[in-house]
N, C-alpha and C positions, 0 to 999 in steps of 0.2 A: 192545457197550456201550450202554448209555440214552442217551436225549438229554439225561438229567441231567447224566450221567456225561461225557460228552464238553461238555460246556458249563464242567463244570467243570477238565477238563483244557486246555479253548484259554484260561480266565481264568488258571490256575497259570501255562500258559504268557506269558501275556502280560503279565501281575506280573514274573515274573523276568527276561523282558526288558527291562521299560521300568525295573525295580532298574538291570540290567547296565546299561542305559545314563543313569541317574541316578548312579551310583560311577562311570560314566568323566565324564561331565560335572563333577562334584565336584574329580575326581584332577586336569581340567582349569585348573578358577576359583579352587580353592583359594588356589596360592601366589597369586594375586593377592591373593585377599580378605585374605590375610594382610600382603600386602607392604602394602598404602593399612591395613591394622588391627593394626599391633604390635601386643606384649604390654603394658598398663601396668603400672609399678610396683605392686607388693602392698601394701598399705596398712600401716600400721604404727599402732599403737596409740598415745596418750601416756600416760607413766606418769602412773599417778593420784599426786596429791600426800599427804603423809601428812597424817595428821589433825590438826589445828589444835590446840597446847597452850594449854588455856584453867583455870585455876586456878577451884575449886568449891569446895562445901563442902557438907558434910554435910544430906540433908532428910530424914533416917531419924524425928526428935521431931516434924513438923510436924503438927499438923492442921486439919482443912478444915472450915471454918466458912461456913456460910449462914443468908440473914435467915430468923428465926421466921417474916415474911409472904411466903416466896420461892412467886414462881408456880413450874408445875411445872415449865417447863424450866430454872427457877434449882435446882432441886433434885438434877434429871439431870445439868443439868454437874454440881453437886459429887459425887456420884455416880460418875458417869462420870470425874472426877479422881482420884479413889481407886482403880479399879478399875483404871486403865490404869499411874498409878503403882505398885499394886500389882506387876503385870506385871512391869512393869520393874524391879524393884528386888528383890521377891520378899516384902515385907515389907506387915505389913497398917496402912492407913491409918487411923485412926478422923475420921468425919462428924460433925458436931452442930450445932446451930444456933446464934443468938448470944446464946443464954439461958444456955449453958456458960458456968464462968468463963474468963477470956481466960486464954491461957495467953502466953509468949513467942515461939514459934515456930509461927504459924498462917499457912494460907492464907486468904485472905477471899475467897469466891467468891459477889459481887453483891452491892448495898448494907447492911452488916452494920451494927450501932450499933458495931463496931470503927472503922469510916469508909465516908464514904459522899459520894463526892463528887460535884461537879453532872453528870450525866451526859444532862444534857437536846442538847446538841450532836451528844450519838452515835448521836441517831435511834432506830430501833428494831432495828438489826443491826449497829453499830459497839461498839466493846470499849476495854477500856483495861487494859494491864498497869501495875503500878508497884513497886517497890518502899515498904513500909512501915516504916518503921525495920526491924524484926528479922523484919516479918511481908510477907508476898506480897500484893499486892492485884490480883482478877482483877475486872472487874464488867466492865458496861454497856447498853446499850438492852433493851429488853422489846421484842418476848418472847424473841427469838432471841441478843441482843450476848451476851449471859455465856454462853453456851451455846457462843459461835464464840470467845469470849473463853477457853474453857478449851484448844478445839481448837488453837487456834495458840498457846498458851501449849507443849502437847504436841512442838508442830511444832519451835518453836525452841531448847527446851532439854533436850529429847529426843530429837531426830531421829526422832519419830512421823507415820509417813505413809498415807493410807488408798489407794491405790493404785488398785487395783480391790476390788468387794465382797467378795472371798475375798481378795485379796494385801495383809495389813497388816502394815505393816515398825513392829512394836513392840521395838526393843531392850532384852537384857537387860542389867543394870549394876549396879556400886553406884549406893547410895543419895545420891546426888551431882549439886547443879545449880550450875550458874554462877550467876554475879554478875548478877542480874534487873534489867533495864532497863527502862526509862520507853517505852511504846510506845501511841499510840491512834491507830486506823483506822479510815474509815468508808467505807463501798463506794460507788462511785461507782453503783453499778447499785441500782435497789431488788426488783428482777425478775431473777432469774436459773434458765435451764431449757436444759436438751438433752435426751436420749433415746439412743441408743445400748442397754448393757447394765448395765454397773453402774451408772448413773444412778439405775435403777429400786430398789436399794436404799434404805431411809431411813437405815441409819447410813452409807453412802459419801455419801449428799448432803448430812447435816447436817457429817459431817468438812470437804466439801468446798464447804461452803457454796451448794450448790443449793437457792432455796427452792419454784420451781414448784411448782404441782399436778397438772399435767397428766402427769406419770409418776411421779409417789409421791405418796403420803397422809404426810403428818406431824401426829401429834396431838399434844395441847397440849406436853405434856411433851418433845418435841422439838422445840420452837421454833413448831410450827405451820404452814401454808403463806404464802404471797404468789403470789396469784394467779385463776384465773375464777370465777363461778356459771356452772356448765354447762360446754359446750364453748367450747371457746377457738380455733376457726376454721371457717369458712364456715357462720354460725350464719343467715345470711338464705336463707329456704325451707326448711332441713335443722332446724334448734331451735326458728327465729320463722315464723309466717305458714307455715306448712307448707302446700304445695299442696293435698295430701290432703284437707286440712280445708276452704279456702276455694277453689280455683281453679274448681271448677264453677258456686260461685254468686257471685263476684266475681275474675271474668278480669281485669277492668282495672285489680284490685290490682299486675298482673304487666308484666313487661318485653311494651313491643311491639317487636317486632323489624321493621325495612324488607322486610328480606330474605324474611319469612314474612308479612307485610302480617297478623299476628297477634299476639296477646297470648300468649307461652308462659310455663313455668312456671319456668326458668330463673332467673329474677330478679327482684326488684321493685324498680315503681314509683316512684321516692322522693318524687316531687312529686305524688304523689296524697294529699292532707290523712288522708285513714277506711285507710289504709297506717299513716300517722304512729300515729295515733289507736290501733289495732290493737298496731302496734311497743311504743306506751309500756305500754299495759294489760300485754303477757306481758314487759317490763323487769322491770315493777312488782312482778309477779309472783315474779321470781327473785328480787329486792334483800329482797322480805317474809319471804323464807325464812332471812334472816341470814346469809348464807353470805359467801362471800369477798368482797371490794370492786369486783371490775372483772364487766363484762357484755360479752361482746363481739359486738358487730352489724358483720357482715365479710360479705364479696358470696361467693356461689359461685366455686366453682373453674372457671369459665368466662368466653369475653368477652362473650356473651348477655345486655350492659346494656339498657337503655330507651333506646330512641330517640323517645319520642311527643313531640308539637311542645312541654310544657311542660320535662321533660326535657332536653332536646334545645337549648332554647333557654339554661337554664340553664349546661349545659357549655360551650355556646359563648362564653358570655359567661366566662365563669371559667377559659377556653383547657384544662381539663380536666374527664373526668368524674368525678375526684372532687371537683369544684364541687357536683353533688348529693349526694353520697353524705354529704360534709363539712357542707354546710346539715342533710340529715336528722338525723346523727347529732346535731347540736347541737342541734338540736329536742328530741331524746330528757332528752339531759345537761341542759339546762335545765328540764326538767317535773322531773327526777327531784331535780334538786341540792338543792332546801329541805329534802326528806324525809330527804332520804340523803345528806346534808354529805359521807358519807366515799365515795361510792362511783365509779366512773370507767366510763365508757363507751368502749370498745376499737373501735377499728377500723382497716380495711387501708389500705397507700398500696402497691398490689398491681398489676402489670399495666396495666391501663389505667385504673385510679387512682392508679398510682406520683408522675406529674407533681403538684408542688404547685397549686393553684389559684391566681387571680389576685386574687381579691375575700376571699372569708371566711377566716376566722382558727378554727381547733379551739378552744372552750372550755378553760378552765383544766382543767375533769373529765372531757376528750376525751383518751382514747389514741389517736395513729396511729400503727401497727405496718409500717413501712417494711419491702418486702421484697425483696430483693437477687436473683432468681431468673434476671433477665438475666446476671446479671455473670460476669468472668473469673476465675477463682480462683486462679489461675497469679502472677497478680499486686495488690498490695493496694489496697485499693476505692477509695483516690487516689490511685492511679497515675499522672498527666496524660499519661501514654506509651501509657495503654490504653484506645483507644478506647473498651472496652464499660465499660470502670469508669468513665469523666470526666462523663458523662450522670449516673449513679448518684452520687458524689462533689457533684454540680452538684445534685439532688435531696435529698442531705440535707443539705443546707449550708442548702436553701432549706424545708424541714419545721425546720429546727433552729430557725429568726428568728422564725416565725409560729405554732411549738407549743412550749406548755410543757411537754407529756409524752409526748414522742417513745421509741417502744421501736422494737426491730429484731428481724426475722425473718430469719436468715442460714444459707446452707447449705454444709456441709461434707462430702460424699459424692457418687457417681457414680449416679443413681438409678436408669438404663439398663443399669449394670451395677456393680454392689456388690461383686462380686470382684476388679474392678481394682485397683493402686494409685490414690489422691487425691494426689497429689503438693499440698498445700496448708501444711505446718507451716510455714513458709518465709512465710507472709502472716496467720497465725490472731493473731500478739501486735503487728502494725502495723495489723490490720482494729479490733482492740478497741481500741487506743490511736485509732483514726480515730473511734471511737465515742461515746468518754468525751469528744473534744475536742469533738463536734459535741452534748452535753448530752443526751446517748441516756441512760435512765433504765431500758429493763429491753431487756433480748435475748435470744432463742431461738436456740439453735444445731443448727435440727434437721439429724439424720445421718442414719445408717441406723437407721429405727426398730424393722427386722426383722433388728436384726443378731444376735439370739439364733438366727436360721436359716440367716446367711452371717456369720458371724467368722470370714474370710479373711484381713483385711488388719493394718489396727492402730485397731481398733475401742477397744480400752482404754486406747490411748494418746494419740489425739486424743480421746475423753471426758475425759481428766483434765486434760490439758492447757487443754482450753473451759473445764469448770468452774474451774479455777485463775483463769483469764485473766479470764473473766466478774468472777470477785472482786478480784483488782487488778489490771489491765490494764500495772499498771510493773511487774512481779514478774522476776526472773531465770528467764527463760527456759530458756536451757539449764542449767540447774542444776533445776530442774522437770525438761525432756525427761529429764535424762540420769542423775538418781536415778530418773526410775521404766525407764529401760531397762534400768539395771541388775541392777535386785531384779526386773523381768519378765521379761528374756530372758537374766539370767546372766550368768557369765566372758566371755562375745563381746558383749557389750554395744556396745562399742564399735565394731564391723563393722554392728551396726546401723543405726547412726548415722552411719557412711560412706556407707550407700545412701541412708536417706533425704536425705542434704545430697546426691548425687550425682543423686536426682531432683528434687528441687527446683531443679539447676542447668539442668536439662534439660527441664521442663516449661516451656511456654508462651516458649518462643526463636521469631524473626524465624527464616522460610527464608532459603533462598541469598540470594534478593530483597531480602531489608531487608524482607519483608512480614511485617504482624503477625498472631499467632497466638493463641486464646487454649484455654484449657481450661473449660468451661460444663460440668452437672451431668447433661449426658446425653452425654457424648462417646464418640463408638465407639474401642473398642481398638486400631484401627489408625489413627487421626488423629494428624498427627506435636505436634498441638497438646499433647496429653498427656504425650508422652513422646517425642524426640528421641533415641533412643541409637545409636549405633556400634555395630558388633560386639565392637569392644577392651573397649567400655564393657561390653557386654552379659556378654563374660567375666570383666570385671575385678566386675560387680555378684556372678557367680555363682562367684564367690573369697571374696566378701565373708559372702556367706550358708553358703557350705563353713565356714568359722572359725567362725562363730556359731557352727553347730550345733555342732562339736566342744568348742568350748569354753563351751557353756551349761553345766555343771555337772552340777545333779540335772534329774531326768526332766520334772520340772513345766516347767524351766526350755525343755529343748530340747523339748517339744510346744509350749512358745508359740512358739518360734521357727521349727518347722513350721508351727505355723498360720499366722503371719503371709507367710511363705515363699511358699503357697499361691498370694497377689496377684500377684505375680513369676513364677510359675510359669505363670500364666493369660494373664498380658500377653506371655509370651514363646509360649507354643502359640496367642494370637489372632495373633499378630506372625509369624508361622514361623521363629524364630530358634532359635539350641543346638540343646538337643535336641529340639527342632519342627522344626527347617529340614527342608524337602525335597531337601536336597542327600545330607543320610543314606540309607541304605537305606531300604527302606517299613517293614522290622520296627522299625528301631529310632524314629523318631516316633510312629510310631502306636500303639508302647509308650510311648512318651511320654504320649501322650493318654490310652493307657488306664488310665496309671498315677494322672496326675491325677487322673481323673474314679475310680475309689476312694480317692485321697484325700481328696476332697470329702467321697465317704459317708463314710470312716472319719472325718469333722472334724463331721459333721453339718450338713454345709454342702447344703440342699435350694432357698433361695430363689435366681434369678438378679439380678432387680430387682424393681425396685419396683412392684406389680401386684397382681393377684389371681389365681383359678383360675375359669376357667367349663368348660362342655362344649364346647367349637370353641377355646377359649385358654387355654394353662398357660403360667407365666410363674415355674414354679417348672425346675427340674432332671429330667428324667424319674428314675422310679424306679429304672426298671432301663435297662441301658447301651444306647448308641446301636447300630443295625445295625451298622454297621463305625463306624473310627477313622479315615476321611478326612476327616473334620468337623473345623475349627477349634473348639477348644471353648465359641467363643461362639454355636456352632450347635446345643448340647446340648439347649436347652430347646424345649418344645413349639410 
């Protein structure tokens, strides 16, 4: 025999030993783990209630009427009203302007000479339904209110829902609407953006009232955007004052650092005046191009501030360094505000600008962009029971007194590892109601913004749920969750939604101790901060995902609920539980693993976090499969 050959008969050998003696240890612990882990109860369903008998009447004669001067997105909703009642109904709508003669039974979609009421109240994004004697009245703000005014007209008397950008639940029917009520709304947010997947669509974000720019383009005719010239974070050195351009022949533009007893390029200066001077000229510059209303001048993604004695002397006095950062930017927003009445200057309350200052006050045309990047997600951002949220809670209470245009930067995913479950739905409609109370004015709910290369988890259902929330923060919650699980993941719908309330009861729990615990946006897999379960638990979750799949319906239905599956499946082979536990034989986990990791490829699931790729570090999934299957799967990547 070779020395190959014999090397590989002492390893066969010594596998089926330490199996043999992993099946008697098992046959051992077993009845214990069993006896401290009964079976729980199987979950039971509740019957859905039938549907609500609501007396209609006929909208088969009606048609839809817009103003002769209607901008274009007054044209689109009417438009876009016909086309989707078409749908529905099966019948064709006829459009016209209000040059037609009036008939009896019209829609009015945006101030028509049929009527045209004061709609100065509702902003530029608030709507107003009403009934008009015999006719429908939709209208409201320019550019976008009639536009959202058609959409949730859709919503309420239709049961039209935009889901995800491929999943829209447009039912068919007679030609039949209820008795139209009196309803106007005006958002509490004037800014509203996430990123995920279907985000990136413009008809899922005008449905769902996303107006960012920073992940879609909306042109006129869809409302338009709200929101940067340029980039819309860490624009100082990276957009403005770019190293490249001045740091050779003006070092002292830049952060000095103690530590480096040097000027690096990391960051600037703020109290250096020909800085100021420099900053306002490439403003100027953006605001001259006519583009969107906000600029945003935000520090680097690092803590590489200025320390030099003028600096230095100012944070101290202001008991934070965003004491400089907040003096410069107001420097900016003051040069710029005569020229440019409408435009706002953005900036971070980030890191070690988070803390409010003690002296200066943000101008009226100052955004600070509050960002939540400490906190516990486990529990909601005024928690007074969480330590890591009452700091956080205690900071925007105190940006809320001294700024008039406070927005927020908020994070809803595991960036370290994106395959995991977020156990967060459970805090997403108390963190936004904590938002609107504190006069928060626009919010970013960024996710996973690579989740087109890991949608493992529930990527499309915490996007909708944000953007819902983002728009009315009082909205029925579960009536949201649990129309879109149904039409996403099918007949099991409802085992769905037993896991996720079963992780939510289970994330971010006190140890044995009474010690607190929290879940933060890089947690590792096996931190009980995340996920606390029992083995009862563990089988009673993977009861819960067996029903779903059987009872998703059609195919669309049970591939979402594999993919989502995926997250569960990952937490349980980083955990070594089920079928991960090393109490099994070595074939049957390690087919565990290996099955996983082709589910990934078969899901197209290549990213693991958040990262990039160089030559010495991959931070995606290797291509092809690992050497062997003794790896936890959160070992997979390079």
């Amino acid at each position: 025999m070779s020395k190959e050959q014999i090397l590989s008969c002492l390893t066969e050998k010594g596998l089926a030993i330490l199996n043999a003696l992993i099946c008697a240890f098992a046959a051992l612990v077993n009845p214990f783990i069993g006896l401290f882990n009964p079976l729980l109860p199987d979950f039971v369903p509740t019957p859905e209630p039938p549907p609500a008998q609501v007396t209609k009447h006929s909208i088969a004669d009606y048609q839809i009427i817009y103003p002769a001067g209607a901008i274009p997105a007054e044209v689109t909703a009417a438009n876009t009203l016909a086309d989707y009642l078409g749908q529905i109904t099966g019948q064709t709508f006829s459009v016209a302007t209000d040059t037609a003669a009036p008939q009896a039974h019209e829609i009015l979609v945006g101030q028509t000479n049929r009527a045209a009421p004061d709609v100065a109240a509702l902003g530029a994004e608030g709507y107003l339904i009403r009934p008009e004697g015999e006719k429908i009245l939709i209208t409201g703000g320019q550019p976008r209110g009639v536009l959202y005014g058609v959409y949730r007209f859709l919503e309420e008397y239709f049961d039209c829902h935009w889901y995800t950008a491929s999943l829209r639940v447009i039912p068919q029917g007679a030609a039949e609407i209820a008795e139209v009520k009196t309803e106007q709304f005006v958002p509490a947010l004037e800014y509203r953006e996430t990123d995920w997947i279907s985000p990136k669509d413009q008809i899922y974000s005008v449905a769902n009232r996303l107006n960012g720019n920073s992940y879609r383009y909306l042109p006129p005719e869809l409302g338009g955007n709200m929101g940067y010239s340029g980039s819309f974070a860490h624009t100082i050195i990276n957009q403005f004052l770019r190293p490249g351009d001045f740091f050779a022949a003006h070092p002292e533009w830049y952060a000095y650092r103690e530590s480096e007893k040097a000027r690096v390029p990391k960051q600037l200066c703020l109290t250096n005046p020909d800085v100021l001077a420099e900053m306002i000229r490439e403003v100027r510059g953006y605001l001259a191009q006519g583009g969107l209303p906000i600029v945003s001048v935000t520090q680097d993604d690092n803590q590489d501030y200025c320390q030099c004695a003028n600096c230095k002397a100012v944070d101290e006095a202001e008991g934070s360094h965003a004491g400089t950062l907040i003096r410069f930017v107001n420097a900016i927003a003051a040069d710029v505000a005569q020229e440019y009445p409408d435009a706002l200057i953005d900036t971070f309350a980030y890191q070690y600008t988070r803390t409010p200052p003690k002296l200066v006050k943000p101008r009226d045309n100052v955004i600070v962009r509050l960002c939540s990047i400490e906190c516990c997600f486990a529990h909601p951002l005024d928690d007074p029971d969480c330590p890591d949220n009452r700091s956080f809670a205690g900071d925007i209470k105190t940006w809320s007194q001294i700024s008039n245009h406070l927005y927020i930067w908020d994070y809803t995913t595991n960036y370290a590892h994106y395959n995991l479950p977020f156990p967060d739905f459970q805090v997403l409609q108390e963190n936004m109601r904590f938002f609107a109370a504190n006069n928060v004015r626009g919010v970013y709910e960024e996710g996973d913004y690579s989740a087109s290369e890991c949608n493992s988890e529930f990527a499309e259902l915490r996007a909708y749920l944000l953007a819902r929330l983002m728009w009315n923060p009082g909205l029925d919650y579960d009536a949201e969750m649990n129309g879109f699980l149904k039409a996403y993941y099918g007949g099991g719908w409802q085992y769905i939604r037993a896991f996720l309330d079963l992780l939510a009861d289970n994330t971010g729990k006190p140890n044995l101790l009474g010690c607190h615990r929290k879940m933060w946006i890089y947690i590792d897999p096996t931190n009980k901060g995340l996920l606390d379960l029992k083995l009862n638990q563990v089988a009673y979750a993977d009861r819960l995902w067996e029903k779903a799949i059987e009872l998703a319906g059609d195919e669309t239905c049970r591939q979402n609920v594999l993919r989502s599956q995926l997250s569960w499946r990952f937490w349980k082979g980083c955990n070594r539980v089920a079928e991960f536990s090393w109490l099994l034989p070595l074939e049957q986990w390690q087919g565990a693993n290996e099955q996983l990791f082709n589910d990934f490829k078969a899901f197209g699931i290549v990213r693991y976090s958040e990262g990039w790729s160089s030559d010495n570090f991959n931070w995606r999934f290797l291509p092809d499969p690992p050497a062997n299957w003794w790896g936890q799967p959160d070992s997979w990547r390079g």
